[in-house]
FIZA-672462 format. One record per residue (C-alpha): residue number from 1; chain; x, y, z. Coordinates in pm, whole numbers, plus 50000, padded with zeros to 5 digits. Last residue first. Example, Ala and Ser with C-alpha at 12.3 -4.5 7.8 and 13.67 -1.06 7.14 Angstrom:
<site><k>2</k><c>A</c><X>51367</X><Y>49894</Y><Z>50714</Z></site>
<site><k>1</k><c>A</c><X>51230</X><Y>49550</Y><Z>50780</Z></site>
***
This chain:
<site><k>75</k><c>A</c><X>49872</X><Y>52922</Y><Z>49083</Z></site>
<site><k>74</k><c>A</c><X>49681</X><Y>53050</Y><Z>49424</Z></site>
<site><k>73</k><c>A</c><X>49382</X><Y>53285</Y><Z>49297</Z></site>
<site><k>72</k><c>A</c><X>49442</X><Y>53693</Y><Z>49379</Z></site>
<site><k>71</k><c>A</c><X>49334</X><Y>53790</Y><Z>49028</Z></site>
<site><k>70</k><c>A</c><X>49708</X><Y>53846</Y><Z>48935</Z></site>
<site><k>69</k><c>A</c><X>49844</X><Y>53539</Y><Z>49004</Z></site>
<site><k>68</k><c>A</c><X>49920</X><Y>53418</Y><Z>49352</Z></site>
<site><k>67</k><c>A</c><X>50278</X><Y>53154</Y><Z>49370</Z></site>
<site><k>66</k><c>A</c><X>50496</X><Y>53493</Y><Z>49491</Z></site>
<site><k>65</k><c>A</c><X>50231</X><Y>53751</Y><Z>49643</Z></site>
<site><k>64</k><c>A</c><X>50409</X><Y>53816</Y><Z>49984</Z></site>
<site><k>63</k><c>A</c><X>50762</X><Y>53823</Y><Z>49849</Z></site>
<site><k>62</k><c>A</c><X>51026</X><Y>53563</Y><Z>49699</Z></site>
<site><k>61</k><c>A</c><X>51310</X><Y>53561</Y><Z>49865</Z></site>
<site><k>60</k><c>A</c><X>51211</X><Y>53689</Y><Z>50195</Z></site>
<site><k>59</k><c>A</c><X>50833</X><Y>53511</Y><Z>50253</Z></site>
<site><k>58</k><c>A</c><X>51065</X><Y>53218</Y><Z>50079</Z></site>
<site><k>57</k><c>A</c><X>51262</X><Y>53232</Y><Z>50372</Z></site>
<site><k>56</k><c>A</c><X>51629</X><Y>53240</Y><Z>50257</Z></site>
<site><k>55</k><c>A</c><X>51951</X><Y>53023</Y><Z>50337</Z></site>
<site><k>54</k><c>A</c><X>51978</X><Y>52875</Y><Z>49981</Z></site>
<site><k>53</k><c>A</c><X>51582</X><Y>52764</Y><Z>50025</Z></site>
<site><k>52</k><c>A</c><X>51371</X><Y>52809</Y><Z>50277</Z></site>
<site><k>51</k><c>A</c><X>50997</X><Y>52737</Y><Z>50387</Z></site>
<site><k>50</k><c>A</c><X>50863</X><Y>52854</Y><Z>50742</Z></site>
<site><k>49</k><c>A</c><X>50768</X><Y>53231</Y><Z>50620</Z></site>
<site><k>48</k><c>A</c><X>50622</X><Y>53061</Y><Z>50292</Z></site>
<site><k>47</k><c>A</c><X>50365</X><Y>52887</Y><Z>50467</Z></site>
<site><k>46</k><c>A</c><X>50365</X><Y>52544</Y><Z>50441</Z></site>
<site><k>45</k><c>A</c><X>50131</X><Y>52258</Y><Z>50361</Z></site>
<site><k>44</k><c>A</c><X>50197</X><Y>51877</Y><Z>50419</Z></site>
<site><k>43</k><c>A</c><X>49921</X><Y>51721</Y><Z>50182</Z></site>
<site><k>42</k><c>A</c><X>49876</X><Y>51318</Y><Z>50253</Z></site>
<site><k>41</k><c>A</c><X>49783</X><Y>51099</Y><Z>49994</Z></site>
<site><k>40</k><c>A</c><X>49709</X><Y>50683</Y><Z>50038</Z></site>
<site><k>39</k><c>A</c><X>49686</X><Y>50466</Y><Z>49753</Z></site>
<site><k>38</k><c>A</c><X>49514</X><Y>50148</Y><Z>49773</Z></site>
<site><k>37</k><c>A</c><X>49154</X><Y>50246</Y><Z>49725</Z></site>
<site><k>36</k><c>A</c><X>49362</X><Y>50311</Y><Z>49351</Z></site>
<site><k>35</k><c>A</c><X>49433</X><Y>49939</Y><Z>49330</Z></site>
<site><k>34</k><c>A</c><X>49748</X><Y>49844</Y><Z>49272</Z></site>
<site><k>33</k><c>A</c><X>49997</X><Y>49810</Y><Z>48920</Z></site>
<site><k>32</k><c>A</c><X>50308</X><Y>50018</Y><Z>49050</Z></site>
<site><k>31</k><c>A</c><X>50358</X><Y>50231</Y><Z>48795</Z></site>
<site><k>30</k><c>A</c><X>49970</X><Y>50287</Y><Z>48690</Z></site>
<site><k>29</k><c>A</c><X>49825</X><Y>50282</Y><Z>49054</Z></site>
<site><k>28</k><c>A</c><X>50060</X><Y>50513</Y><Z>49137</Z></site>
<site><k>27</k><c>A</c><X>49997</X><Y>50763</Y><Z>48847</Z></site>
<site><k>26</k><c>A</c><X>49668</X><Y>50777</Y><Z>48876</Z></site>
<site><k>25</k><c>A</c><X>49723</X><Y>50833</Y><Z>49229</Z></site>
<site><k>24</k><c>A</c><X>49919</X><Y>51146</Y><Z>49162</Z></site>
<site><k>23</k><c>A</c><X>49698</X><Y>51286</Y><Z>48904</Z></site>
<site><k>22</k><c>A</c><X>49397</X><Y>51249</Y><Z>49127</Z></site>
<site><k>21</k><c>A</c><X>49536</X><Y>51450</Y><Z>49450</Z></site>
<site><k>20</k><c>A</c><X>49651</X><Y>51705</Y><Z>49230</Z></site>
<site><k>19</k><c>A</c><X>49308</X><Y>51725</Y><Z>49065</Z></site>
<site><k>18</k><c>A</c><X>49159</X><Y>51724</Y><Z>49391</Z></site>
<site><k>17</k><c>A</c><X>49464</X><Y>51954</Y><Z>49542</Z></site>
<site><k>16</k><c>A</c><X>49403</X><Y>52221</Y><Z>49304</Z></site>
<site><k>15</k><c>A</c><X>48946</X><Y>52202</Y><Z>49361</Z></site>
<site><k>14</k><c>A</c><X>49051</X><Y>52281</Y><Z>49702</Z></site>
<site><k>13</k><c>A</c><X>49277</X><Y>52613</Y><Z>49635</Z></site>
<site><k>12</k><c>A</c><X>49617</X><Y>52648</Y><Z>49667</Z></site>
<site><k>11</k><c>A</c><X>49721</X><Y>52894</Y><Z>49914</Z></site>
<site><k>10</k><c>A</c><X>49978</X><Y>52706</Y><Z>50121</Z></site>
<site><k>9</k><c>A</c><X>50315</X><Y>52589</Y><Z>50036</Z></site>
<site><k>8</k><c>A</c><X>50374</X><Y>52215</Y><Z>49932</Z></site>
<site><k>7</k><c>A</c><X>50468</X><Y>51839</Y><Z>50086</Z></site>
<site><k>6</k><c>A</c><X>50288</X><Y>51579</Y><Z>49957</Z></site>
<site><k>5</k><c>A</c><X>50375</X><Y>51280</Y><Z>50082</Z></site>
<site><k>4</k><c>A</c><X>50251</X><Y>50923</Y><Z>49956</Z></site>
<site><k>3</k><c>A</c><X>50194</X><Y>50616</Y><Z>50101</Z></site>
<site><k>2</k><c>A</c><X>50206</X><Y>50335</Y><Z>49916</Z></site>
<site><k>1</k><c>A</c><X>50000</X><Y>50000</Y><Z>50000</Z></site>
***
């Protein structure tokens, strides 16, 4: 039975992680030929201000709005 981590910032919406959720099971059950009722997903989110990369916050390096388009909707 795999288990699978997810581990992403915040701010996507619901219907992102469905379709997220879907593609990565799909997937799962294809490469490693079980059932999808076997396939377990778990979503780690983040915010930015406790995600770093290269020594910097990605609140820092990346500002407030990085990952929202312009309507305000996560990416």
């Amino acid at each position: 039975m795999p288990i699978i981590n997810l581990k992403m910032a915040k701010r996507r919406t619901i219907e992102q992680k469905r379709a997220f959720v879907k593609g990565v099971t799909d997937l799962a059950v294809a490469a490693l030929n079980v059932e999808p009722a076997w396939v377990t997903v778990v979503i780690d989110e983040y915010d930015r201000e406790n995600w770093a990369t290269d020594g910097e916050t990605h609140s820092d390096k990346f500002g407030e709005g990085f990952g929202i388009n312009n309507t305000g909707e996560s990416l």
